[in-house]
HTML snippet that shows the backbone in 3Dmol.js (N, CA, C, O; Angstrom):
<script src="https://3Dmol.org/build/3Dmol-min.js"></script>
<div id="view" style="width:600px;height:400px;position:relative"></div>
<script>
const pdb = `
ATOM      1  N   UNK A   1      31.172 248.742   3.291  1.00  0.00           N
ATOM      2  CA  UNK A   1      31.260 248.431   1.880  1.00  0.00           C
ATOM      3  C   UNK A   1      31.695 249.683   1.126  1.00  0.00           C
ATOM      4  O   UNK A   1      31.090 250.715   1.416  1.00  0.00           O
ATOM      5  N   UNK A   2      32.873 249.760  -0.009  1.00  0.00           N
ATOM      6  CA  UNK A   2      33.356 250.891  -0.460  1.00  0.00           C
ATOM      7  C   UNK A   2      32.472 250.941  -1.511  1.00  0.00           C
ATOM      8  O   UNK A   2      31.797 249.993  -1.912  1.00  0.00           O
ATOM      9  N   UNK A   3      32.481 251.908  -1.893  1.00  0.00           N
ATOM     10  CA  UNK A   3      31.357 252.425  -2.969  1.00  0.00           C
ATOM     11  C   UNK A   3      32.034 252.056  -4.572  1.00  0.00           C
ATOM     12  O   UNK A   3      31.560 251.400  -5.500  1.00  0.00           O
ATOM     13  N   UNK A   4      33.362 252.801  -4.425  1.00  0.00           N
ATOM     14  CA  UNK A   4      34.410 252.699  -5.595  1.00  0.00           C
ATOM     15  C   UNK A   4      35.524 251.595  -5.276  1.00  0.00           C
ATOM     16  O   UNK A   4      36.471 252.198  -4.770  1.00  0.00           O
ATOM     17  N   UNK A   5      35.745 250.516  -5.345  1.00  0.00           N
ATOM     18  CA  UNK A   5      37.602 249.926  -5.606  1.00  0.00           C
ATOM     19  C   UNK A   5      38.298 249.859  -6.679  1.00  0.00           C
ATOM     20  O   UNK A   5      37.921 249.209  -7.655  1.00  0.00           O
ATOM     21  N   UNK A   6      39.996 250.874  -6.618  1.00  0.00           N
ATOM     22  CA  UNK A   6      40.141 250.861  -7.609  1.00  0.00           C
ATOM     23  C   UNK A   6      41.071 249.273  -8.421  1.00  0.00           C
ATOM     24  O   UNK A   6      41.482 248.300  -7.789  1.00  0.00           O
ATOM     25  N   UNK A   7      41.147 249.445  -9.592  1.00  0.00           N
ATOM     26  CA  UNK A   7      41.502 248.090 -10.181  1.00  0.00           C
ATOM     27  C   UNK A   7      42.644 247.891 -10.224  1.00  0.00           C
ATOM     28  O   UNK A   7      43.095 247.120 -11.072  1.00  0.00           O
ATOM     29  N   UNK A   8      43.539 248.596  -9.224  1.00  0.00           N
ATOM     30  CA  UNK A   8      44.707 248.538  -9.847  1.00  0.00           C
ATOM     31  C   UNK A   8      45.957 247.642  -8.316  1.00  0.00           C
ATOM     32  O   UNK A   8      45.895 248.112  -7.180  1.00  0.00           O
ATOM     33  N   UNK A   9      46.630 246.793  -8.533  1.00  0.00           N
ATOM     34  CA  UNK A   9      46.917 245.994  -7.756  1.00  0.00           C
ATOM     35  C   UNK A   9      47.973 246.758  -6.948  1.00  0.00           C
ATOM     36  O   UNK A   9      48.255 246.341  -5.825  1.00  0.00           O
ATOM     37  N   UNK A  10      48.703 248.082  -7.547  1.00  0.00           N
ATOM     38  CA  UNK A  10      49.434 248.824  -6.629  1.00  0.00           C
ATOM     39  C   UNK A  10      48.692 249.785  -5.950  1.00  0.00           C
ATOM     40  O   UNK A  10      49.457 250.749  -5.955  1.00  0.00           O
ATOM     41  N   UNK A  11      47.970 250.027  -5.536  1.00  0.00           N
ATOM     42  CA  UNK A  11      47.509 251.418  -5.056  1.00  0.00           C
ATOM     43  C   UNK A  11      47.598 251.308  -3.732  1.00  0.00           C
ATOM     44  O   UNK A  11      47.181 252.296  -3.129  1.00  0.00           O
ATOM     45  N   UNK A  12      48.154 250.109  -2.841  1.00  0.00           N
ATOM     46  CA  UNK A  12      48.848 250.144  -1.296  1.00  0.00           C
ATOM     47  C   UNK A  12      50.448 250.520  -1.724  1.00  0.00           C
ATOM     48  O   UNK A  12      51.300 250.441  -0.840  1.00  0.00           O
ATOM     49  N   UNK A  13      50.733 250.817  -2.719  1.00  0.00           N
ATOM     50  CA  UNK A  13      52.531 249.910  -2.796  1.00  0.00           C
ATOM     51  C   UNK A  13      52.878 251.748  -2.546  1.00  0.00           C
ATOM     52  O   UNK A  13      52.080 252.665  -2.742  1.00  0.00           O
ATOM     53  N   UNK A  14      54.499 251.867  -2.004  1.00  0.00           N
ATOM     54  CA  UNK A  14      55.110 253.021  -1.829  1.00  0.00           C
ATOM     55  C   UNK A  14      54.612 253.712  -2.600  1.00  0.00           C
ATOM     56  O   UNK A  14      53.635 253.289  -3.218  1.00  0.00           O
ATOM     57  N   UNK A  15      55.108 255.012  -2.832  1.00  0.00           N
ATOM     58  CA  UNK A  15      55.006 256.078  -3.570  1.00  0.00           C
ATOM     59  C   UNK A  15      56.209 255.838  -4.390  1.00  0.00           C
ATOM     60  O   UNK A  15      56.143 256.074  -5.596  1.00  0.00           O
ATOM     61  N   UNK A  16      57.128 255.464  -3.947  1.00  0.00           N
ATOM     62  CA  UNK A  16      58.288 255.262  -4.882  1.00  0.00           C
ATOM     63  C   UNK A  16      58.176 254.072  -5.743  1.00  0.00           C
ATOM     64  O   UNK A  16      58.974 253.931  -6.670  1.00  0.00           O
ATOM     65  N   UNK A  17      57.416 253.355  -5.553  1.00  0.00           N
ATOM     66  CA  UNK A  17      57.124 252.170  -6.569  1.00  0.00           C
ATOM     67  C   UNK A  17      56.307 252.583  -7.500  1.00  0.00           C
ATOM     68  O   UNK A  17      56.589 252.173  -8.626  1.00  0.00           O
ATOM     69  N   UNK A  18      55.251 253.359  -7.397  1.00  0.00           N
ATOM     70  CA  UNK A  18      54.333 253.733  -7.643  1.00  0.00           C
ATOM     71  C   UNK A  18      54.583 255.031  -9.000  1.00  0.00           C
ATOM     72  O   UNK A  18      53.842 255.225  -9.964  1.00  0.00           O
ATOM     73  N   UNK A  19      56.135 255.911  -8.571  1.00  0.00           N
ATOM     74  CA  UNK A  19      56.493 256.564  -9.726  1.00  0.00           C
ATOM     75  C   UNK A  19      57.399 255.684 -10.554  1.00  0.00           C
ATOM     76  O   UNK A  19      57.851 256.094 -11.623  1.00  0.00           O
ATOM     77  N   UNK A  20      57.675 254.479 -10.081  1.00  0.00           N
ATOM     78  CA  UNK A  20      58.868 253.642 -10.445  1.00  0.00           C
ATOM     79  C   UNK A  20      57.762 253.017 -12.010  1.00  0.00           C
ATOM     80  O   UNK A  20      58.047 253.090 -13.206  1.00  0.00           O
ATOM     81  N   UNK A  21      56.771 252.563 -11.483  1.00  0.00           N
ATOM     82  CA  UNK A  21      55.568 252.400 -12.419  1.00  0.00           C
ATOM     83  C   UNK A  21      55.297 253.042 -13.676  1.00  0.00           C
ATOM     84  O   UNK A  21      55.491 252.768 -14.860  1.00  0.00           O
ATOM     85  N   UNK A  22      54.785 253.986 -13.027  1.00  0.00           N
ATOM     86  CA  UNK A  22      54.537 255.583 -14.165  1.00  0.00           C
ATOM     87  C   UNK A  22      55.200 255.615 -15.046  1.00  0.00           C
ATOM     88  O   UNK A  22      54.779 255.764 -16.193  1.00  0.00           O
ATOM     89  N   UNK A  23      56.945 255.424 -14.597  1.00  0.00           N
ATOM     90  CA  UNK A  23      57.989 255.879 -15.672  1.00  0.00           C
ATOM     91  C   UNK A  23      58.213 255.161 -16.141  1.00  0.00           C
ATOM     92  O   UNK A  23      58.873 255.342 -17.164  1.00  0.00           O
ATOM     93  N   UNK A  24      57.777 253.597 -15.691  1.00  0.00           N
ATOM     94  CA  UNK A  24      58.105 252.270 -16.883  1.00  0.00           C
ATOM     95  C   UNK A  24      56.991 252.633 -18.146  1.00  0.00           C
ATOM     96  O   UNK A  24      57.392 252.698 -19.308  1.00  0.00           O
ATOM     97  N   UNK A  25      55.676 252.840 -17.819  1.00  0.00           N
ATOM     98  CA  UNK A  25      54.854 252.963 -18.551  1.00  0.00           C
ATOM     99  C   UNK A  25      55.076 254.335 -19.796  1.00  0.00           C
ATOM    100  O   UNK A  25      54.931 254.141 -21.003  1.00  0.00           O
ATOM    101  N   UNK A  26      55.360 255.372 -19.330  1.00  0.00           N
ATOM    102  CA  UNK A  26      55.602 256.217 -19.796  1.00  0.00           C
ATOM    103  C   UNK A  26      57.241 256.372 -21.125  1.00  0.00           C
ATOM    104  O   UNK A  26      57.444 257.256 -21.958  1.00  0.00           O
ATOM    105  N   UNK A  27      58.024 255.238 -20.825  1.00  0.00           N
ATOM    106  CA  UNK A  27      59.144 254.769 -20.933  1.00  0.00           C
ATOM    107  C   UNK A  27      58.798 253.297 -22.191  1.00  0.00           C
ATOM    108  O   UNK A  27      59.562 253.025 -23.118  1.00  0.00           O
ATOM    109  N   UNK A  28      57.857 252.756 -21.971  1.00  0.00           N
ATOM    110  CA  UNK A  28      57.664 251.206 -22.238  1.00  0.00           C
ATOM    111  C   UNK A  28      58.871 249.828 -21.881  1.00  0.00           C
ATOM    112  O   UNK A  28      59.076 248.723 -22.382  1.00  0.00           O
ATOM    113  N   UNK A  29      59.359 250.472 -20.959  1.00  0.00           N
ATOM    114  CA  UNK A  29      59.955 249.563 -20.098  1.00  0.00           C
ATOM    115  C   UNK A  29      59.452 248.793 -19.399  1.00  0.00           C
ATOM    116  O   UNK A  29      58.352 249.092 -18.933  1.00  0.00           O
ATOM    117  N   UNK A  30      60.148 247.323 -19.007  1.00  0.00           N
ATOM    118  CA  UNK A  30      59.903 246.056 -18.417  1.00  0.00           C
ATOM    119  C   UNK A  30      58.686 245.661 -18.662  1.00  0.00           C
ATOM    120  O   UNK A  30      57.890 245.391 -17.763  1.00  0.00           O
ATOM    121  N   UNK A  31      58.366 245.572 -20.161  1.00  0.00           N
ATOM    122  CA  UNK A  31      57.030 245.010 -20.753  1.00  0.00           C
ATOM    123  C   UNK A  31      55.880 245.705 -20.404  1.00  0.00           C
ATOM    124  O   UNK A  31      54.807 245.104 -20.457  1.00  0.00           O
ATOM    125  N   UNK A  32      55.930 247.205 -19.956  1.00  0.00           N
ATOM    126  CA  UNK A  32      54.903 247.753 -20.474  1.00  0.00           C
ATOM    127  C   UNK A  32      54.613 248.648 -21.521  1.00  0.00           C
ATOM    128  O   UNK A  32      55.430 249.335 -22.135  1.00  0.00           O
ATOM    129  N   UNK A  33      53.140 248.581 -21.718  1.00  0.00           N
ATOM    130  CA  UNK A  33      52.781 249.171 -22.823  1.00  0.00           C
ATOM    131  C   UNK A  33      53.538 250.896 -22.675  1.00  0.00           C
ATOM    132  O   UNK A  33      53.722 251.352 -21.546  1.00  0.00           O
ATOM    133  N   UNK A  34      53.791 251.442 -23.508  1.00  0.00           N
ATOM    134  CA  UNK A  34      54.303 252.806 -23.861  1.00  0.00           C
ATOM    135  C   UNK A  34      53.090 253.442 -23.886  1.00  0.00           C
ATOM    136  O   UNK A  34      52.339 252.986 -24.747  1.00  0.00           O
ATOM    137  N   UNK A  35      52.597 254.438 -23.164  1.00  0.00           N
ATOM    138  CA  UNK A  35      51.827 255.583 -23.430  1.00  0.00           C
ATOM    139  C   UNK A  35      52.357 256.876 -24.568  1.00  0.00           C
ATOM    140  O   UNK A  35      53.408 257.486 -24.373  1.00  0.00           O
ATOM    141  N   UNK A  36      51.504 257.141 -25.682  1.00  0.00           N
ATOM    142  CA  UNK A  36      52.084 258.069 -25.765  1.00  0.00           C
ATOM    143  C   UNK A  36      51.879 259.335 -25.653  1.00  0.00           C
ATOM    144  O   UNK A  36      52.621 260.217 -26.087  1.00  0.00           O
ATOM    145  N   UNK A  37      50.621 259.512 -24.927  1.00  0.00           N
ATOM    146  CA  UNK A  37      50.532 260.447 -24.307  1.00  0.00           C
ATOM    147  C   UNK A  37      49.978 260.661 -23.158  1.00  0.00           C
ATOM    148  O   UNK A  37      49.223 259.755 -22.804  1.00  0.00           O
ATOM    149  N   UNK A  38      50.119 261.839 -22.200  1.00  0.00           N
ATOM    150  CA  UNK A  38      49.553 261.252 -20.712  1.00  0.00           C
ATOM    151  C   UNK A  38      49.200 262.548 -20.508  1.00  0.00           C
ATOM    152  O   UNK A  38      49.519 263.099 -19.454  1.00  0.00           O
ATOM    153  N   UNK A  39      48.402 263.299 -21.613  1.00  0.00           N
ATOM    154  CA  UNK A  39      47.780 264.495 -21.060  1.00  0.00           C
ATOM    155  C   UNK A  39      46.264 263.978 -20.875  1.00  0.00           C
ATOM    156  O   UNK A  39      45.619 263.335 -21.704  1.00  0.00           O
ATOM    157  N   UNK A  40      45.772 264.475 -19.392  1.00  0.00           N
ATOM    158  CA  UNK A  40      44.136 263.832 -19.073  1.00  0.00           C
ATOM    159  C   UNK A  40      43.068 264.678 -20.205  1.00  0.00           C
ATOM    160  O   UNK A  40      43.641 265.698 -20.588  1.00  0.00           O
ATOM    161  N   UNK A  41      41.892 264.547 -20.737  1.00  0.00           N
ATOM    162  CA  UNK A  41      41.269 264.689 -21.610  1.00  0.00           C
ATOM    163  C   UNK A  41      40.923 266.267 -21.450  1.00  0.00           C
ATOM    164  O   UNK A  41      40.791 267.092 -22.355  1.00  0.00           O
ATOM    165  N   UNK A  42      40.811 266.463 -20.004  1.00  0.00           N
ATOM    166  CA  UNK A  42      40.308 268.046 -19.865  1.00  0.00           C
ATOM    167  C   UNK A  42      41.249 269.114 -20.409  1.00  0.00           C
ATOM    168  O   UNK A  42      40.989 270.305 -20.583  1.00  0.00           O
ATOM    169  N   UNK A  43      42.712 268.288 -20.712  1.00  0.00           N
ATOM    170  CA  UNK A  43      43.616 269.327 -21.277  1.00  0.00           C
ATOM    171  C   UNK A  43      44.048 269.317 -22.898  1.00  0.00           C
ATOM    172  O   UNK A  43      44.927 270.040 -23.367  1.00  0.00           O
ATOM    173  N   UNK A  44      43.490 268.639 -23.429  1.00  0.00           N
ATOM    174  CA  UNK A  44      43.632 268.030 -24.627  1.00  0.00           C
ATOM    175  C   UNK A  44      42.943 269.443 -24.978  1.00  0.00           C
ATOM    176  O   UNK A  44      42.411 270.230 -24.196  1.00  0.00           O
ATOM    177  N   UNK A  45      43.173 269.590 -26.990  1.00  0.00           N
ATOM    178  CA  UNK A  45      42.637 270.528 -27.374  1.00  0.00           C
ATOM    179  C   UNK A  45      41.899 269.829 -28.933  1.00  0.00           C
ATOM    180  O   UNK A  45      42.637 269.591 -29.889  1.00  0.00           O
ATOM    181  N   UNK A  46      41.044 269.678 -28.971  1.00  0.00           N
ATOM    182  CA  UNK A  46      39.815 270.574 -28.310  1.00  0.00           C
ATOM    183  C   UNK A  46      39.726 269.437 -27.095  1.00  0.00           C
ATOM    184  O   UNK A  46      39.949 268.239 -27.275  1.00  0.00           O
ATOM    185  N   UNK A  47      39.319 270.105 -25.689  1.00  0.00           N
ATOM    186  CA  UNK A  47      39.218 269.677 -24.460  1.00  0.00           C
ATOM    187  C   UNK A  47      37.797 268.068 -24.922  1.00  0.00           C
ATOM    188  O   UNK A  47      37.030 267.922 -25.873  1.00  0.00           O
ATOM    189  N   UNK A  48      38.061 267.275 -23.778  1.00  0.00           N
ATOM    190  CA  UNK A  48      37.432 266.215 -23.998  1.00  0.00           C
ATOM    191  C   UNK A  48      36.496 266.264 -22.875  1.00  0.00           C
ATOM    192  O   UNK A  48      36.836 267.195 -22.144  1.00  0.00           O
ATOM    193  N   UNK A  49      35.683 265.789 -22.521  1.00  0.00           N
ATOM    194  CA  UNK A  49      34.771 264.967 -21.310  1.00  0.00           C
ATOM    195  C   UNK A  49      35.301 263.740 -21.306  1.00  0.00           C
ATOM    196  O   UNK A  49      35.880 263.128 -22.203  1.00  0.00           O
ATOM    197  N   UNK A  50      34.923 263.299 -19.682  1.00  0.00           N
ATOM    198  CA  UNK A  50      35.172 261.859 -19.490  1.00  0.00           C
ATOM    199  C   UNK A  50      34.226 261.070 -19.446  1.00  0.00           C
ATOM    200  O   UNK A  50      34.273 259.849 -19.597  1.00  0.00           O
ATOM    201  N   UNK A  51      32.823 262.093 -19.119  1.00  0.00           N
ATOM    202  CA  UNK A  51      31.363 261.058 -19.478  1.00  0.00           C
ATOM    203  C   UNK A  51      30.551 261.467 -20.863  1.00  0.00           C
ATOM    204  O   UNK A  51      31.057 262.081 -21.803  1.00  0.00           O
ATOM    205  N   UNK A  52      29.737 261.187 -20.819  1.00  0.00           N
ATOM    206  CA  UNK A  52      28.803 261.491 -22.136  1.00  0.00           C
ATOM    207  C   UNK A  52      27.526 262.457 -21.355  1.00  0.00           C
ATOM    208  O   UNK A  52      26.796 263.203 -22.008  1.00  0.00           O
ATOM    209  N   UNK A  53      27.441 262.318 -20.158  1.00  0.00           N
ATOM    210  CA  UNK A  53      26.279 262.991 -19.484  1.00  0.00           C
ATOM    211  C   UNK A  53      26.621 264.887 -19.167  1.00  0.00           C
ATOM    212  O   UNK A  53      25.827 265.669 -18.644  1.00  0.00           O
ATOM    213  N   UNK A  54      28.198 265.247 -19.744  1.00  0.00           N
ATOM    214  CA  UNK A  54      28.189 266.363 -19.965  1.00  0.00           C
ATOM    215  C   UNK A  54      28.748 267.297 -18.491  1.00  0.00           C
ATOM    216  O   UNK A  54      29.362 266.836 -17.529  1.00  0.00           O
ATOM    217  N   UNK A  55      28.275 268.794 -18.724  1.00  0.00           N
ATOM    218  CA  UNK A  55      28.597 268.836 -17.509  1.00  0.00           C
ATOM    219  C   UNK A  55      30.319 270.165 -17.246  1.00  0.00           C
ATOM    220  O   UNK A  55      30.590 271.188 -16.617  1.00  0.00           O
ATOM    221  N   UNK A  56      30.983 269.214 -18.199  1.00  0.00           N
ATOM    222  CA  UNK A  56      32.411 270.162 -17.957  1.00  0.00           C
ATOM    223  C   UNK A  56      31.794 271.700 -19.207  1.00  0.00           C
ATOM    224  O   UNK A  56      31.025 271.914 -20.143  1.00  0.00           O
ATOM    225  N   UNK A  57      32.484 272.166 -18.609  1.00  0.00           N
ATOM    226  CA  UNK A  57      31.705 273.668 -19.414  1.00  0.00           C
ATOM    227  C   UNK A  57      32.224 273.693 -20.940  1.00  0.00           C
ATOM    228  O   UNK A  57      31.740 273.780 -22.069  1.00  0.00           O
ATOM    229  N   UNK A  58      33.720 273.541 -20.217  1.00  0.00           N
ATOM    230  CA  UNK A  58      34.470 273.834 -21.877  1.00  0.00           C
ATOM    231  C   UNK A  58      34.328 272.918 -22.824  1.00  0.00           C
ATOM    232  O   UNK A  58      34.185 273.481 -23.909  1.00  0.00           O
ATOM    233  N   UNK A  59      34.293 271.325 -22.942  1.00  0.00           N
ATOM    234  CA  UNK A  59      34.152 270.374 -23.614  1.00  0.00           C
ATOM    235  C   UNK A  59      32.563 270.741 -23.792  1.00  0.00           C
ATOM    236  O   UNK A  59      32.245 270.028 -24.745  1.00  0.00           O
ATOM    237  N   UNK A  60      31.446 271.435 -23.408  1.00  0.00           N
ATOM    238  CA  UNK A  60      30.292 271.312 -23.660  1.00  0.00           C
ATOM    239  C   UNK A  60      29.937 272.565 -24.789  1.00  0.00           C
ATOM    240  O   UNK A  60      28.974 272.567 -25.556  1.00  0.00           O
ATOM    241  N   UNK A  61      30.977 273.611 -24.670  1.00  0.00           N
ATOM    242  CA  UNK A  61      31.137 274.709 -25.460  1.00  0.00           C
ATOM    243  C   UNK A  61      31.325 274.286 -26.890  1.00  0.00           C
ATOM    244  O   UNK A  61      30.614 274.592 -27.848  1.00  0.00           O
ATOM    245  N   UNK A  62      32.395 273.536 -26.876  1.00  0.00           N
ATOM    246  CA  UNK A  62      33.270 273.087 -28.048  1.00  0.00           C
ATOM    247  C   UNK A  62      31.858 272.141 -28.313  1.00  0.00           C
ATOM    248  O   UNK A  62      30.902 272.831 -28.667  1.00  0.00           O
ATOM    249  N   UNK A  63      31.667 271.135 -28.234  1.00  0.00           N
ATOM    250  CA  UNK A  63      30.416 270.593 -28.765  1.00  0.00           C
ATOM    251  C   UNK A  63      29.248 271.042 -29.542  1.00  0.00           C
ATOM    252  O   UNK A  63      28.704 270.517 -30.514  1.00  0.00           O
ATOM    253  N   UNK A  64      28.864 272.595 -28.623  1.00  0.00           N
ATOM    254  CA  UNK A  64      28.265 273.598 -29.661  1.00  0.00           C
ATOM    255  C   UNK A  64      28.608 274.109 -31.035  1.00  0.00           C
ATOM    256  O   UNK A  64      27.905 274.312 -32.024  1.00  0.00           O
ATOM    257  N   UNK A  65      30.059 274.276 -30.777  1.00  0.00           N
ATOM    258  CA  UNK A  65      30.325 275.035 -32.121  1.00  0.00           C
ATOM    259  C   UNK A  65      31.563 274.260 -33.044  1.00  0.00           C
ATOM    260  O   UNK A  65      32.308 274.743 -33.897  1.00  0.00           O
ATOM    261  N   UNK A  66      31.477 273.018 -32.573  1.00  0.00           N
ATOM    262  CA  UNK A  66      32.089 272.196 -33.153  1.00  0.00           C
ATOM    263  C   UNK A  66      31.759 272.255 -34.836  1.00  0.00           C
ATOM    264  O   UNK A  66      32.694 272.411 -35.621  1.00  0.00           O
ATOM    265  N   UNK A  67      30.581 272.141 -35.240  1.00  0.00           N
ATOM    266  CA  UNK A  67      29.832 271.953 -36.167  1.00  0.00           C
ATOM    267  C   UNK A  67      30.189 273.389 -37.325  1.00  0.00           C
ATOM    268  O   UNK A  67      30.410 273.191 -38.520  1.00  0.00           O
ATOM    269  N   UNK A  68      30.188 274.099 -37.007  1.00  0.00           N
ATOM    270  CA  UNK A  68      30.479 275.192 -37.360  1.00  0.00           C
ATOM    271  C   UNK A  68      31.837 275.257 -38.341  1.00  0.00           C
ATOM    272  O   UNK A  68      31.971 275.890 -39.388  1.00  0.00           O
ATOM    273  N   UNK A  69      32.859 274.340 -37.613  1.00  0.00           N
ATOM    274  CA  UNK A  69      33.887 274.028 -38.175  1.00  0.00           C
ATOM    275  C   UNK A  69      34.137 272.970 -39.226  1.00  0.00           C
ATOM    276  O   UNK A  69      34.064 271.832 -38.763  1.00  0.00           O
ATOM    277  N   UNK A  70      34.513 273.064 -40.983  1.00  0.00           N
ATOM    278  CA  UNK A  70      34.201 272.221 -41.690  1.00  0.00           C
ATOM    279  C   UNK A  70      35.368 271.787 -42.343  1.00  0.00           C
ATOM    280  O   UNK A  70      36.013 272.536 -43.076  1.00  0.00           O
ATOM    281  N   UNK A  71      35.638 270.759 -42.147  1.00  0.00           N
ATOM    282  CA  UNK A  71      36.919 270.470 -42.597  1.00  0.00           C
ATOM    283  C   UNK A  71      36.638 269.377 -43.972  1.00  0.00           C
ATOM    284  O   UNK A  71      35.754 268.531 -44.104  1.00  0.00           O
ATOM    285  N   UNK A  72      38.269 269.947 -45.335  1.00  0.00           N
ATOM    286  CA  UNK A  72      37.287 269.756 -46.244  1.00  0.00           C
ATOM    287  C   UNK A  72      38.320 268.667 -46.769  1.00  0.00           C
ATOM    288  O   UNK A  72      38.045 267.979 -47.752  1.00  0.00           O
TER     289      UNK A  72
END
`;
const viewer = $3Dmol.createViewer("view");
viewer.addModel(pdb, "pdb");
viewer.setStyle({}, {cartoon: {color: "spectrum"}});
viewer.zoomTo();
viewer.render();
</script>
């Protein structure tokens, strides 16, 4: 029994289908949605977490002194 399956119906399909994908999405070609951005959260600024239970250093930094900052 796998612990994780992921949801996604290509994840057997080539590698070349698989960037063929990406770039529709990235593109909004052949009816998909357009991303418009595809930077993952850890690189975003101010850096993000992906859980709420914490943990990444830098997104936990910025959380501290978030407050500090007052925008008017």
């Amino acid at each position: 029994m796998a612990l994780f399956t992921a949801p996604n119906g290509n994840a057997a399909e080539k590698a070349k289908t698989q960037n063929t994908i990406i770039r529709e999405f990235l593109s909004g070609k052949n009816g998909r949605q357009k991303l418009e951005t595809r930077l993952p959260r850890w690189t975003k600024f101010p850096a993000e977490s992906y859980t709420s239970r914490g943990g990444f250093r830098t997104a936990d930094q910025w959380a501290q002194v978030q407050p500090l900052f007052v925008r008017e």
